[in-house]
C-alpha positions in Angstrom: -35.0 14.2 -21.7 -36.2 10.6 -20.3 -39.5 12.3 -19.3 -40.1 14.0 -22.6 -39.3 10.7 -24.6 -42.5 9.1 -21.7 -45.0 12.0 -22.8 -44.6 11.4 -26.5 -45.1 7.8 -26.5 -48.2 9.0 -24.3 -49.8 11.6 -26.1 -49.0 9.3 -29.3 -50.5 6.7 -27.3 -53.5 8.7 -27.0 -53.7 10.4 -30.4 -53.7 6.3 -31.9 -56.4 5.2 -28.6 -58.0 3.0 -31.2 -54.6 0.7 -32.1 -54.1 0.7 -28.6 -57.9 -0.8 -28.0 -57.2 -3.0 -30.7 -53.9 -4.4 -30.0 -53.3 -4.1 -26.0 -50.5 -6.3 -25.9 -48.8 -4.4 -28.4 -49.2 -1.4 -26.3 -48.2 -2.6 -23.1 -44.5 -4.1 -24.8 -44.3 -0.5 -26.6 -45.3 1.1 -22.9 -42.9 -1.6 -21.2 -39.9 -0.6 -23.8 -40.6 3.1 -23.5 -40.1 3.1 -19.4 -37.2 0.5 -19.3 -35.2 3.1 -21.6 -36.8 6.1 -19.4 -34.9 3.8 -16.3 -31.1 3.5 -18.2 -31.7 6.7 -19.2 -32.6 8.3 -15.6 -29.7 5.9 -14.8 -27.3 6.9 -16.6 -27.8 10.9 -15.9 -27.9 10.1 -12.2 -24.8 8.2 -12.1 -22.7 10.5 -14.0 -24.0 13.6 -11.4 -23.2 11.1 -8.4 -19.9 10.5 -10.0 -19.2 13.9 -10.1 -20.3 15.0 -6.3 -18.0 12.2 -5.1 -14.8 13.6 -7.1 -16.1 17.0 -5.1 -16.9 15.6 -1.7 -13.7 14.1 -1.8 -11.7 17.1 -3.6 -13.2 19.0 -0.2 -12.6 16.4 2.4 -8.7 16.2 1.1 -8.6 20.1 1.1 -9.8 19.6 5.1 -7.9 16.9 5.8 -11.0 14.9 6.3 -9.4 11.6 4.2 -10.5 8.0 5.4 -8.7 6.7 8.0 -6.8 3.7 5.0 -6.4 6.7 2.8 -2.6 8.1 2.1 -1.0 10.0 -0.5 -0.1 6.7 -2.2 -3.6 5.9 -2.4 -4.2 7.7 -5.9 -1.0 6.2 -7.6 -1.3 3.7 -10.2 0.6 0.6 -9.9 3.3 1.4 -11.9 3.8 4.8 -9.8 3.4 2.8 -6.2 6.2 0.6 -7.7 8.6 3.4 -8.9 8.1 4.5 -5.6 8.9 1.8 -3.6 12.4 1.6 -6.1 13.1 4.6 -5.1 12.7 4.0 -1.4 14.9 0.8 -1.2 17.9 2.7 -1.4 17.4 4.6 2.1 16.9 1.0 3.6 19.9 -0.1 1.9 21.9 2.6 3.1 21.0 2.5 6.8 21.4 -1.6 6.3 25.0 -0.7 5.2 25.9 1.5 8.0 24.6 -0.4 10.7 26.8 -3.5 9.4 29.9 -1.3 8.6 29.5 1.5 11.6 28.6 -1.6 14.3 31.6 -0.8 17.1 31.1 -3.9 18.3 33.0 -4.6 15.0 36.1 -3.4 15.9 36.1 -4.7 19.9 35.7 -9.0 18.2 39.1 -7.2 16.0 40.8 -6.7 19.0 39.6 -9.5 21.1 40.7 -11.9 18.0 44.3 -10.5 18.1 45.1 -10.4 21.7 43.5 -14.2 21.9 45.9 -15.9 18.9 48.9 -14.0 21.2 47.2 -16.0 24.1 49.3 -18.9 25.2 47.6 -21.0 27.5 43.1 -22.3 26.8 43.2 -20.6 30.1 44.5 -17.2 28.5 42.1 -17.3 25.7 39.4 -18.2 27.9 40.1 -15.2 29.9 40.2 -13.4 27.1 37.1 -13.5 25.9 35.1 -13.7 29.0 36.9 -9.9 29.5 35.4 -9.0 25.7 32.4 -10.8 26.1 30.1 -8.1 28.1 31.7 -5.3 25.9 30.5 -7.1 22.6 26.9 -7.3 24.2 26.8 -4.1 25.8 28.3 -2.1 22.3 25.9 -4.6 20.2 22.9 -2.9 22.0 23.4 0.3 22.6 24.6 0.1 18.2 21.0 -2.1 17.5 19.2 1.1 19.6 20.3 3.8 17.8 20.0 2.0 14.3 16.3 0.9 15.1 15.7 4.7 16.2 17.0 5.9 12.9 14.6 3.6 11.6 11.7 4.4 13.5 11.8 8.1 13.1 12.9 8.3 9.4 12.1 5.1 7.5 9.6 3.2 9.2 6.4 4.6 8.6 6.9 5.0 4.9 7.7 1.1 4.4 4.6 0.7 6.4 2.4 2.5 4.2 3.8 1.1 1.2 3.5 -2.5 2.4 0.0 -1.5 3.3 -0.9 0.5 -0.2 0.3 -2.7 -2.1 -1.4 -5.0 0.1 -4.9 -3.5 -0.4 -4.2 -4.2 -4.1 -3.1 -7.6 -3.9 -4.8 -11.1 -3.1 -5.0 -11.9 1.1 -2.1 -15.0 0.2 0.4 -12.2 -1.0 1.0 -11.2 2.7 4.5 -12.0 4.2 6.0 -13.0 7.4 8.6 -10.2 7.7 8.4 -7.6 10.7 8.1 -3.9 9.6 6.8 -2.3 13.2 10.4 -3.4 14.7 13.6 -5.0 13.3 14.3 -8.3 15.1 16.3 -11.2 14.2 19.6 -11.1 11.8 19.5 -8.5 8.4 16.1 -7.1 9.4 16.4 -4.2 7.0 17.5 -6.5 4.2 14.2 -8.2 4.8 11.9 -5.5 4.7 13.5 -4.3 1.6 13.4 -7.5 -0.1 9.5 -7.7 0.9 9.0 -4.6 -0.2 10.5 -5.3 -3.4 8.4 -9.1 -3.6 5.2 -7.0 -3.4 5.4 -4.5 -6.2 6.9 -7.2 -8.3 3.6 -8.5 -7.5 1.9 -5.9 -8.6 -0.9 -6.1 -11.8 1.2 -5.0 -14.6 -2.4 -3.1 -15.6 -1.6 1.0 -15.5 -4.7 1.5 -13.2 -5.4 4.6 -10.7 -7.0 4.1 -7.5 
């Protein structure tokens, strides 16, 4: 179609030689005009058949496996689907944030060691007392913070990840937080991550779009 609209002004061109003798900057603006709309033309079909190899390259390379290395199954989601999802994901964080702080046994070993230290008599009593707790406190503290940051790690952990990540590529460099997501140090780690979570999708443009 670009071409054919070229080879008529041409041959038109030719047919009316004398005009174009006559009047040669005339000619060269109509000639000029004729080959910048051949371009947007030419560019416009191009584009639209490049589009449409990419949506099938990349239909193929998901059907393989073959996606980039930053790309995830929350890639495509607009950003009101990346936030419903990350509402739907705070609860599990909540959850294992609850049991750890309910289910700690350490819990129930500073119950004990309060009770038999206000039937202590003596400073000396208590502070026997509690040197007798003490290592039990640390060693139940532990071994509890191990198997909470296992559950973690194997069920929870890479999804906050990659939904800290996926918001992150949509958001401006200064939206980045402090909070820890590869471990959980420090006091109420899980309340953190789930609070940061929830900062960045409130962050999120309020625009519909798809990536």
């Amino acid at each position: 179609m670009p071409f054919d609209i070229v080879q008529y002004i041409v041959d038109h061109g030719a047919r009316e030689w004398a005009v174009v003798r006559d009047a040669p900057g005339a000619a060269l603006i109509l000639c000029g005009i004729a080959f910048v709309l051949a371009w947007f033309l030419l560019d416009f079909k191009y584009s639209a058949s490049n589009k449409l190899l990419r949506e099938q390259v990349d239909d193929f390379r998901e059907r393989l496996g073959l996606v980039p290395a930053d790309s995830t199954s929350h890639s495509k989601l607009t950003h009101q689907e990346l936030r419903k999802e990350v509402e739907r994901f705070i609860p599990d964080l909540h959850a294992l944030a609850e049991r750890d702080k309910q289910g700690n046994p350490s819990n129930r070993i500073w119950v004990d060691m309060t009770r038999e230290m206000r039937q202590a008599s003596t400073d000396e009593a208590v502070r026997l007392v509690s040197e007798r707790y003490a290592d039990r406190i640390r060693e139940e503290s532990l071994n509890w913070s191990m198997q909470i940051s296992s559950e973690y790690e194997s069920g929870l952990r890479s999804k906050a990840i990659i939904l800290r990540d996926e918001m992150l590529k949509r958001l401006p460099p200064e939206a980045k937080g402090l909070i820890v997501y590869e471990s959980l140090p420090g006091a109420r780690p899980l309340y953190r991550i789930a609070g940061d979570l929830q900062r960045l999708s409130l962050l999120l443009p309020t625009r519909n779009t798809r990536f």
